[in-house]
MMTF fields as JSON, N, C-alpha, C and O atoms, coordinates in Angstrom:
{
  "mmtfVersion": "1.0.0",
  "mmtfProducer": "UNKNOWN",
  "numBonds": 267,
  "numAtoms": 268,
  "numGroups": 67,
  "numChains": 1,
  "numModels": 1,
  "chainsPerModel": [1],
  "groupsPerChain": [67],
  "chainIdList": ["A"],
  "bondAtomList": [4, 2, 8, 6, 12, 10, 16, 14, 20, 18, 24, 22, 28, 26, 32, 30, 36, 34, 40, 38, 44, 42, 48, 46, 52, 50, 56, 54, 60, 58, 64, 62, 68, 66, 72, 70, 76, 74, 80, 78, 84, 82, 88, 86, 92, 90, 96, 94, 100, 98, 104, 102, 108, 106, 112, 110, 116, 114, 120, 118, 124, 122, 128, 126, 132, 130, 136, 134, 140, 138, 144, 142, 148, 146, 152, 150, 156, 154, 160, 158, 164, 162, 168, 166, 172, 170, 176, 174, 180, 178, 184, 182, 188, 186, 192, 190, 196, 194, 200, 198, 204, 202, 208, 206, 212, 210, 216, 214, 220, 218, 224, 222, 228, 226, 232, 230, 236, 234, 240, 238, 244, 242, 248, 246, 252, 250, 256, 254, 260, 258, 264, 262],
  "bondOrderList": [1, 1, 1, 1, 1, 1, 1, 1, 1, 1, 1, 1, 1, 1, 1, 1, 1, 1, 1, 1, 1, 1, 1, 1, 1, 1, 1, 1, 1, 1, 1, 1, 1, 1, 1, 1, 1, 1, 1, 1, 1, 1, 1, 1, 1, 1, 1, 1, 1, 1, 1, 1, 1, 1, 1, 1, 1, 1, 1, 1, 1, 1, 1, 1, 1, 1],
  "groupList": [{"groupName": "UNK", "atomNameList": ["N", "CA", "C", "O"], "elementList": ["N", "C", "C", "O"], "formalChargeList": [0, 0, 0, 0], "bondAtomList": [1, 0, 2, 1, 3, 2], "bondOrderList": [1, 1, 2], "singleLetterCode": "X", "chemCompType": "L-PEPTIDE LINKING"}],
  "groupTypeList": [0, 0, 0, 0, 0, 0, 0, 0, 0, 0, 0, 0, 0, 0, 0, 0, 0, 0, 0, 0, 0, 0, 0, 0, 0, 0, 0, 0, 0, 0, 0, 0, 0, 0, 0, 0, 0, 0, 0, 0, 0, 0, 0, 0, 0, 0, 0, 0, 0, 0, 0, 0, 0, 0, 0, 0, 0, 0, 0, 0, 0, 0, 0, 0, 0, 0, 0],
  "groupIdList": [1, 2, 3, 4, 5, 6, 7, 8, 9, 10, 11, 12, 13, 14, 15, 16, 17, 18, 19, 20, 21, 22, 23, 24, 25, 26, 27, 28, 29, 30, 31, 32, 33, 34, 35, 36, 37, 38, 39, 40, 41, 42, 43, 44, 45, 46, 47, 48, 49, 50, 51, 52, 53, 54, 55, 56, 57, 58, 59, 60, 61, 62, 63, 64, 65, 66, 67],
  "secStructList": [7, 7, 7, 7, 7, 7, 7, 7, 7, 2, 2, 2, 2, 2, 2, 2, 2, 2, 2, 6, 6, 6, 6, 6, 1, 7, 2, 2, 2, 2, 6, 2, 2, 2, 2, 2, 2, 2, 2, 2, 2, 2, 2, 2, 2, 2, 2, 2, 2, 2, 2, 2, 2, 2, 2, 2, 2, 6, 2, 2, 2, 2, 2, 2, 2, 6, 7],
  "xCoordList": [133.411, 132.342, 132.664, 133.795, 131.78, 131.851, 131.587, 130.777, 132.34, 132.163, 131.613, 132.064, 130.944, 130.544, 130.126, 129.564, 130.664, 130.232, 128.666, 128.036, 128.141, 126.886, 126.372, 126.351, 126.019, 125.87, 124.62, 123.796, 124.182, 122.746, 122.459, 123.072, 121.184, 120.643, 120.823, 120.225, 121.358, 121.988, 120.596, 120.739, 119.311, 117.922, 117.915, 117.358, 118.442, 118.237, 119.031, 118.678, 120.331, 121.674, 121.019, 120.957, 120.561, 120.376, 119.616, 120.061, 117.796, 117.272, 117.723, 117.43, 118.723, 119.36, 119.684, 119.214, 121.076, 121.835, 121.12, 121.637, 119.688, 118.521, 117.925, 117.609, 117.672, 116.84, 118.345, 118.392, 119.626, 120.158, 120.836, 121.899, 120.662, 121.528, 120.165, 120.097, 119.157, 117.945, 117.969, 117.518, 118.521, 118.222, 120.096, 120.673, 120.291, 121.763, 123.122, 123.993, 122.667, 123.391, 124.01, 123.363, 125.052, 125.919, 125.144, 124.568, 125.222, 124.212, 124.711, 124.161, 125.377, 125.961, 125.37, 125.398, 124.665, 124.159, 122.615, 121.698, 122.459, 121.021, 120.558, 119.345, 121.561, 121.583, 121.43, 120.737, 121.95, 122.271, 120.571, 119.902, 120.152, 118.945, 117.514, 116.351, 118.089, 117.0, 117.061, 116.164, 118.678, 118.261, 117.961, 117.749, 117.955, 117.373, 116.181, 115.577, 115.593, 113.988, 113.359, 112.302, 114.449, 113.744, 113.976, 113.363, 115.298, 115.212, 114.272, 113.616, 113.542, 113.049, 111.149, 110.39, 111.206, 109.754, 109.531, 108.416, 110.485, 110.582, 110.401, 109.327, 111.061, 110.962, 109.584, 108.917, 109.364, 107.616, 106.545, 105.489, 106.569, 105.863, 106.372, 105.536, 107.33, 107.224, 106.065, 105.239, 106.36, 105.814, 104.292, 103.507, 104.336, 102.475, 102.159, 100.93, 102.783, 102.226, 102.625, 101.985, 103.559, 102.816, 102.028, 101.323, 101.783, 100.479, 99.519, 98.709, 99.501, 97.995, 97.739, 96.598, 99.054, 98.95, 98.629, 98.224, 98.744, 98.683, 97.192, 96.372, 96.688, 95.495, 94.909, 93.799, 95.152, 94.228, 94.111, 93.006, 95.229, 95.501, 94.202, 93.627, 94.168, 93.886, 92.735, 92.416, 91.539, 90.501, 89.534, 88.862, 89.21, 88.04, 88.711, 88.146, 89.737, 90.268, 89.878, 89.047, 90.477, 90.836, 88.845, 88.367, 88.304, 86.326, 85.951, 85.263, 86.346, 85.944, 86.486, 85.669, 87.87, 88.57, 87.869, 87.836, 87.451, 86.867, 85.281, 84.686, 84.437, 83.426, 83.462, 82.474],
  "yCoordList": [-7.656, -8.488, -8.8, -9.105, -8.721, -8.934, -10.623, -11.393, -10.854, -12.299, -12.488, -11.836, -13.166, -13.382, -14.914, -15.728, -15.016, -16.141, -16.583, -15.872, -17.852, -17.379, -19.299, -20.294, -18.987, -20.394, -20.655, -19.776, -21.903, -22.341, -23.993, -24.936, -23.566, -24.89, -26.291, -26.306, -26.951, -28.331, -28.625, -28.958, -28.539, -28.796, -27.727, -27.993, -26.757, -25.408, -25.801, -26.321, -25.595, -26.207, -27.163, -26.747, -28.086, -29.412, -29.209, -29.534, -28.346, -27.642, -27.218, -27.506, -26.26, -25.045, -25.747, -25.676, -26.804, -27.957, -28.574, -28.651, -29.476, -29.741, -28.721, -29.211, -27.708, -26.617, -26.854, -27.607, -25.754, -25.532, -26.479, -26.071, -28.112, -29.219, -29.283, -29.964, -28.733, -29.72, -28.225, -28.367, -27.055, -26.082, -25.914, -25.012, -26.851, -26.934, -25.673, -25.172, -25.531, -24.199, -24.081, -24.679, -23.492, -23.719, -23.264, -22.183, -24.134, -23.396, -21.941, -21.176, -21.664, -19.973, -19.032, -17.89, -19.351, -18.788, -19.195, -18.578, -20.001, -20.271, -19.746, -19.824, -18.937, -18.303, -16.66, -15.944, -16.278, -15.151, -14.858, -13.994, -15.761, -15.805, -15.549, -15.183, -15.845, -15.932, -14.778, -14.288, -14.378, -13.032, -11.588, -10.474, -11.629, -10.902, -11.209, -10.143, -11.93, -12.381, -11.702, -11.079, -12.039, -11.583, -10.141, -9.453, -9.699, -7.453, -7.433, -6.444, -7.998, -7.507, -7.491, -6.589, -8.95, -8.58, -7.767, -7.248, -7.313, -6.246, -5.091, -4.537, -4.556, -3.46, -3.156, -2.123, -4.182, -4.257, -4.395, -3.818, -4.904, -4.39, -3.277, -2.782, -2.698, -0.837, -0.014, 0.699, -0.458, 0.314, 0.434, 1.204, -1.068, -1.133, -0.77, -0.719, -0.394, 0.249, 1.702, 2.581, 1.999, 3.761, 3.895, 4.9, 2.887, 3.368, 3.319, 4.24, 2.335, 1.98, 3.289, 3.741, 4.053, 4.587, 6.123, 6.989, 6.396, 7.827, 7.313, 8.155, 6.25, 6.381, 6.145, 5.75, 6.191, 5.917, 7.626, 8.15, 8.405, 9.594, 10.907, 11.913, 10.326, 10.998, 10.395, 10.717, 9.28, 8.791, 9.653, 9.368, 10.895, 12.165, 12.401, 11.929, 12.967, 13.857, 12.651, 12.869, 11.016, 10.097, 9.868, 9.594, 9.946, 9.419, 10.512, 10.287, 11.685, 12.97, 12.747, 12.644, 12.697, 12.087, 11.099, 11.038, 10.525, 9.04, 8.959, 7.921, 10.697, 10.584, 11.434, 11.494],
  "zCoordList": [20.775, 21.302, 22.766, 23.143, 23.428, 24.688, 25.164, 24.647, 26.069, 26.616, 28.477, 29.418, 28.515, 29.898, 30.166, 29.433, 31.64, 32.009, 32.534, 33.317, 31.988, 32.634, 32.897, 32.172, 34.386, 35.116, 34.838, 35.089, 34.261, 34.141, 34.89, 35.391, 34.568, 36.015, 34.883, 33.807, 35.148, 33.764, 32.962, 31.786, 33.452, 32.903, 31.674, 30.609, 31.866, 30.886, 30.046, 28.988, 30.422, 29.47, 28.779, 27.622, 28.848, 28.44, 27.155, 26.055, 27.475, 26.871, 25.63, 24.47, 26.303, 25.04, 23.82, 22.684, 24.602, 23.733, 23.227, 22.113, 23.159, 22.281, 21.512, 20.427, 21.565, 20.592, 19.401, 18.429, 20.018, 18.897, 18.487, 18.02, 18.416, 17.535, 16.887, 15.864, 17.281, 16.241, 14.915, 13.779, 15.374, 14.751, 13.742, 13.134, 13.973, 13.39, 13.675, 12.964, 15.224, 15.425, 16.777, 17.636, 17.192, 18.487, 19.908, 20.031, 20.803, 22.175, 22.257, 23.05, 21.747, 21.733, 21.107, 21.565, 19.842, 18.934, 19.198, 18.657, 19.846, 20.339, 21.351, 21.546, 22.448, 23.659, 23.318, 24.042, 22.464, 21.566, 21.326, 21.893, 20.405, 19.791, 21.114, 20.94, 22.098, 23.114, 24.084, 24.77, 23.945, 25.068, 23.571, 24.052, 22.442, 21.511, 21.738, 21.859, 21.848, 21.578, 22.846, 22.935, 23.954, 25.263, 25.595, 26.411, 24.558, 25.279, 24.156, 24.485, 22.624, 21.541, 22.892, 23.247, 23.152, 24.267, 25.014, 24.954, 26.029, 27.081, 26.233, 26.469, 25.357, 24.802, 24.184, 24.245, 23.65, 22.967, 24.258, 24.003, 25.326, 26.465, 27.028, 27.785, 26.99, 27.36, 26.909, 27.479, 25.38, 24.479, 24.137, 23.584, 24.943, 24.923, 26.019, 26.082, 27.23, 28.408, 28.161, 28.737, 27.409, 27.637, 26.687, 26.774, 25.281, 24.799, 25.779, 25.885, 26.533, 27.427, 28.089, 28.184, 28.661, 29.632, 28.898, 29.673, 27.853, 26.928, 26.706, 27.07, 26.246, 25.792, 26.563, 26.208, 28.109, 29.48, 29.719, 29.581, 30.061, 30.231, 29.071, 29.486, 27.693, 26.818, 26.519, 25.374, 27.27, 26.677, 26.37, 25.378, 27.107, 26.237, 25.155, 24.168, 24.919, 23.441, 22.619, 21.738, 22.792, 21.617, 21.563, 20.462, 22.248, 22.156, 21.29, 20.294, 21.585, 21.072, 19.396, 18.481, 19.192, 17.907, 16.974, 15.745, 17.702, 16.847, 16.68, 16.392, 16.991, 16.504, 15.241, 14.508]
}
């Protein structure tokens, strides 16, 4: 497991330390939980821009398809 240091603005910290005591869980494991949530978003907006962009590219074939 990898470890890193990581400086936050004390408002965030503060934040974090409220979510995960109300969620019964260490600001570590609550920090964990949020940069998953945030590569799980990025990755799911990739994925909806090259759909956008395949079904921008391919709109005759998919009109033609769907009659």
């Amino acid at each position: 497991m990898a470890e890193t240091r990581l400086c936050l603005p004390d408002e965030i910290y503060e934040q974090i330390k409220q979510i995960a005591g109300g969620d019964a869980q260490s600001v570590n494991s609550a920090m964990v939980v949020a940069i998953e949530e945030y590569i799980a978003r990025r990755r799911r907006e990739r994925y909806e821009a090259m759909g956008r962009k395949i079904a921008q590219r391919d709109r005759e074939l998919l009109d033609r398809l769907a009659r």
